[in-house]
N, C-alpha and C positions, 0 to 999 in steps of 0.2 A: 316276580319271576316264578314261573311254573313249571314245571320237567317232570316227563315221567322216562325211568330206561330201565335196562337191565341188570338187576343187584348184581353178579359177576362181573358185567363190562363194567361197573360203576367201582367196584371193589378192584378190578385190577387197574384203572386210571389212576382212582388213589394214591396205589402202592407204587404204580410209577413216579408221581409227583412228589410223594413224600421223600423219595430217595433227594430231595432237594432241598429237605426243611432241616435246618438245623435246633435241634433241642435248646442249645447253649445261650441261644441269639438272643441281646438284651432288645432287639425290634422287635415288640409284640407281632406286629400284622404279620413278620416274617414266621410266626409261630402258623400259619393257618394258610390253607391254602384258596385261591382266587377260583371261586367258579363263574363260570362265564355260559349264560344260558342264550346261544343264538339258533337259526332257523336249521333245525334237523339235527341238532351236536350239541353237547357239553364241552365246553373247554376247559378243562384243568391248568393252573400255573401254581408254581412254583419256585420260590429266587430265594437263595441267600446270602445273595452277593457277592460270591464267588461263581455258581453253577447256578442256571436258571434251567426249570425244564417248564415244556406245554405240552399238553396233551388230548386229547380227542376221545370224548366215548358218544356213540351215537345216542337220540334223544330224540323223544315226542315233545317238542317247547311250544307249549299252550301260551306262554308269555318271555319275551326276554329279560336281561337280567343282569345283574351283576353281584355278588356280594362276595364277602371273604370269612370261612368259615375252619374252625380250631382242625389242625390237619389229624390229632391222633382222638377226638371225639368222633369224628366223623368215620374214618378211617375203623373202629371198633364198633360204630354203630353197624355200618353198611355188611361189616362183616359176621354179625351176627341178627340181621333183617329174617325174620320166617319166609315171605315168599321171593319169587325168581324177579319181580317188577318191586317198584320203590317211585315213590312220586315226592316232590319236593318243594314244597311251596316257599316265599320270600315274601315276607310285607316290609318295607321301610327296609331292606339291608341288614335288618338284624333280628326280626322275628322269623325263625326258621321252624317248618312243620316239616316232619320226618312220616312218611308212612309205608306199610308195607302188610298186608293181609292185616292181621290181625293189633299190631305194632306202631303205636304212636308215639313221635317221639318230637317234645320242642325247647329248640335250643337257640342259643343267642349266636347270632355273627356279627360280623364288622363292618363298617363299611370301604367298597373297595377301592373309593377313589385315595387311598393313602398305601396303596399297594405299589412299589418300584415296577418299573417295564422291565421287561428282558433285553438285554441291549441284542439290537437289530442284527446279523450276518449275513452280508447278501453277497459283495463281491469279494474276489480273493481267489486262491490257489483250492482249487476243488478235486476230490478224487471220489471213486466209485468203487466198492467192494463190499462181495456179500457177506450179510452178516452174520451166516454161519461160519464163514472165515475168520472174521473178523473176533467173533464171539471168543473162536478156538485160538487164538493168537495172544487175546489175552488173558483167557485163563494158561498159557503158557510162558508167561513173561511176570505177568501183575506179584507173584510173590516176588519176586526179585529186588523190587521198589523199597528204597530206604524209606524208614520211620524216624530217622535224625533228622529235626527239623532245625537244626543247624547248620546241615548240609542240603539246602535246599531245594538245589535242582536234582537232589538226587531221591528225593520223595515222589518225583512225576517220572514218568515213561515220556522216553522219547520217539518221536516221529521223524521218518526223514523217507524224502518220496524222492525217486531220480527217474522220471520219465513214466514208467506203467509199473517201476517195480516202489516196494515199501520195504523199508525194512522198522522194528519198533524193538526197542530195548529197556531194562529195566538194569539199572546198579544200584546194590547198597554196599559196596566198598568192599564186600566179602564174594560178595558173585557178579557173576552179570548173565542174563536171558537176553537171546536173539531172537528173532523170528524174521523171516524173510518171505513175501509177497508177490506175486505178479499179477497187476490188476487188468482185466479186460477194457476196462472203459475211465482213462486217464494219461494225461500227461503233463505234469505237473511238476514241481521242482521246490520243495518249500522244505524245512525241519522248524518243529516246536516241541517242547515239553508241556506236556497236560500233566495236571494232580491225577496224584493213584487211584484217588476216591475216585476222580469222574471216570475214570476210566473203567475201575472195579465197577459202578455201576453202570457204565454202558450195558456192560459182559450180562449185567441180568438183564438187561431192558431188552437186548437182541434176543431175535428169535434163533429158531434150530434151521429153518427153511431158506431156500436159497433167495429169499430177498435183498434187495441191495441194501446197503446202508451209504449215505452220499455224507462226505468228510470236508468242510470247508475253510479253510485258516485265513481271517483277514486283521491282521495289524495285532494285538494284543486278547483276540478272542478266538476261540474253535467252536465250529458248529456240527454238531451230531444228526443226520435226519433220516428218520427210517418213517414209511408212510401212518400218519395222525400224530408222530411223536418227535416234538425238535428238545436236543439241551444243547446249551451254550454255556461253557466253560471261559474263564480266565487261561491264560497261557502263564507259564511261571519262567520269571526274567533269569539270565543267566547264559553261561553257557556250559551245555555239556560234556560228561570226559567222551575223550575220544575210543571210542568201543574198538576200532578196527583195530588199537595196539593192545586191545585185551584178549582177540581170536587168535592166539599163536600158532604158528604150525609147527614151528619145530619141538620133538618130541625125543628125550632117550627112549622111554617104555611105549609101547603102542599096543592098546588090550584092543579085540573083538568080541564083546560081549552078549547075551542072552540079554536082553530088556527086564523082562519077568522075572527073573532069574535073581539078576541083582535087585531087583527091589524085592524079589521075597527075603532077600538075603540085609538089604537095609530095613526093612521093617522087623526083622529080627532083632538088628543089631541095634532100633532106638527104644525097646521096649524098656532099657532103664535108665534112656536119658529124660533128664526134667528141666527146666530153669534153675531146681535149684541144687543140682545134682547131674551134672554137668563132666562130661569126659567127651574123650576124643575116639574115634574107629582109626583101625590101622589098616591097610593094604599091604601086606605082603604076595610079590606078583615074584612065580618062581615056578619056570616048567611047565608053563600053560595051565597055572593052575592061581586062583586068586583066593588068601585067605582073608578073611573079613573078622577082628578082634576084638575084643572092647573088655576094658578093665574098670571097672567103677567099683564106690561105696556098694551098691546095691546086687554086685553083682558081676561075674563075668558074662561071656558070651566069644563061642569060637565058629566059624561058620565058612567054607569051601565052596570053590564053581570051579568049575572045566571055561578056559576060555583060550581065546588063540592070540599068541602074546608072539610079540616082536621087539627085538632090543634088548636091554638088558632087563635082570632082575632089581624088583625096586621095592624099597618100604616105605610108606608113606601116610601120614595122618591127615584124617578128616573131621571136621563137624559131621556127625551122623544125620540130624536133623536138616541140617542146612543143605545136607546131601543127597537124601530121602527126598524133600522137596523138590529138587531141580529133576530127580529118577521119575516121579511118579504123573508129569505130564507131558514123558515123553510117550510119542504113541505110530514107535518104530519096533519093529520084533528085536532088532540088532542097532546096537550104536558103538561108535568106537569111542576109546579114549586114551587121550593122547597125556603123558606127564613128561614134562621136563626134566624139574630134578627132585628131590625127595622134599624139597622145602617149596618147590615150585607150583605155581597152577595145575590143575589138571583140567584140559580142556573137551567136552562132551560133545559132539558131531552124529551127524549120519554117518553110515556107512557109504552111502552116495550124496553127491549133492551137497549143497548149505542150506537148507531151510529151516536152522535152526542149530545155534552155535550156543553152548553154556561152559562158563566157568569157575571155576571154585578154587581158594585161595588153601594151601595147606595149611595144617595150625601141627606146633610140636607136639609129641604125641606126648599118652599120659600112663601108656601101658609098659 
């Protein structure tokens, strides 16, 4: 196998693949990733048997190919190459020649007929939406995702499509993130939970640009495909809570908030929380006016906003951090917020519209 391409195309194919390699895995070959030298293209793979990715970087292939090479050798090589081209030679699948100007480098690989396939996606329930959407959806949602892997399904983000719309959610017991979709080109009707990780890595793999990304669910696998690049995820068995009895409407307090405003006012109020030093923010809402308090070991903090309040006056404690997080990827000038009762949800909205619902569980205060 021979190939020569471009040290950047070649370095970010990589680092798309590697998002697939798991460190931990006692399968060697799944340590390393599968190149694949055919006419015009490099194909990268990547499996570890959860989440497969394949990948594309264009390629001069003097010879084709196959072998399976250490994905974080390679991966440090490529990225530290002197010139912008890198040529690759294979003898027997595991004598590897590295070059690049000035820069030789020979290393051992595997060979790759012991490398698993990526299991196939073809038919099934398919939708279409671009991936700048897509992108912003889950960096909206994805912190939400429990880390109890006890509670299983609530480690994955859910999907659930009803014709051209999408809606995708994240619970970890303490909140929940909506986000709400209308796709141009779909009509589909399917819900599955994907792991958080595939999902977190989608968010990097997609671009900024209004290309599509095509979404297709068949039996117990998801397929991701945005042009030169497929991953294929597992589905996580289960079934999920039902989101629609966690969006409440009914509210005593109803705040009209500044967006900015409160988060300058929450990124004040976490600067002395830590894991191990740990308190609660209080809400005092009285007069159209919102006080923001926090008593700790390390420290108080008192802090005010002007907002336009409806219903009664309410006091009410929060997780500062857990609250900060759901504030700072909203990206509305104004959002409302609705509380029930002082011990109750408070639930986070437009001011128009639903394209995006969050809620947060009150904790007893400590102030």
């Amino acid at each position: 196998m021979i190939f020569t391409c471009n040290r950047n195309n070649l370095a970010n194919a990589i680092s798309i693949a590697q998002k697939a390699v798991d460190p931990r895995t006692t399968y060697n070959i799944l340590e390393g990733l599968l190149f694949v030298a055919e006419e015009g293209k490099l194909v990268l793979t990547a499996n570890n048997l959860e989440m497969g990715i394949k990948t594309e970087c264009p390629a001069e292939v003097k010879e084709t190919g196959k072998t399976v090479i250490d994905s974080k050798i390679i991966g440090e090589i490529v990225r530290k190459l002197p010139e912008d081209t890198v040529t690759i030679t294979v003898n027997n699948a595991s004598d590897i020649t590295i070059v690049s100007g000035s820069a030789e480098f020979k290393i051992k690989g595997k060979d790759a007929e012991g490398f698993p396939d990526i299991p196939v996606v073809s038919d099934g329930e398919k939708i279409v939406i671009s991936q700048q959407e897509m992108k912003e959806i889950i960096r909206q949602v994805i912190f939400s995702a429990s880390t109890d892997e006890t509670k299983k399904v609530l480690t994955g983000i859910y999907i659930e499509t009803d014709g051209n719309n999408v809606v995708v959610v994240a619970i970890d017991g303490i909140r929940m993130a909506l986000r709400r979709s209308v796709m141009s080109q779909a009509n589909s009707n399917f819900s599955c939970i994907v792991p958080a990780k595939t999902m977190n890595d989608i968010g990097k793999i997609l671009g900024d640009d209004e290309g599509d990304l095509a979404i297709t669910v068949s039996n117990n696998q998801i397929l991701f495909s945005v042009p030169g690049t497929e991953v294929v995820s597992r589905i996580l068995e289960g079934k999920y809570l039902n989101y629609r009895n966690l969006a409440m409407t009914d509210y005593q307090t109803k705040l009209v908030v500044n967006t900015e405003q409160l988060l300058s006012c929450l990124e004040r109020a976490v600067l002395l929380y830590s894991e191990a030093r740990k308190y609660s923010i209080k809400f005092d809402i009285n007069n159209d006016v919102l006080t923001i308090s926090a008593n700790s070991e390390g420290g108080k903090i008192k802090d005010e906003m002007p907002v336009n309040m409806e219903g009664k006056p309410m006091s009410i404690s929060f997780n500062p951090r857990l609250f900060y997080e759901i504030v700072r990827v909203i990206d509305e000038d104004t959002v409302v917020l609705n509380i029930c009762t002082a011990l109750g949800p408070c639930t986070i909205k437009p001011v128009s519209g639903d394209r995006f619902v969050y809620t947060i569980a009150a904790v007893r205060g400590t102030n």
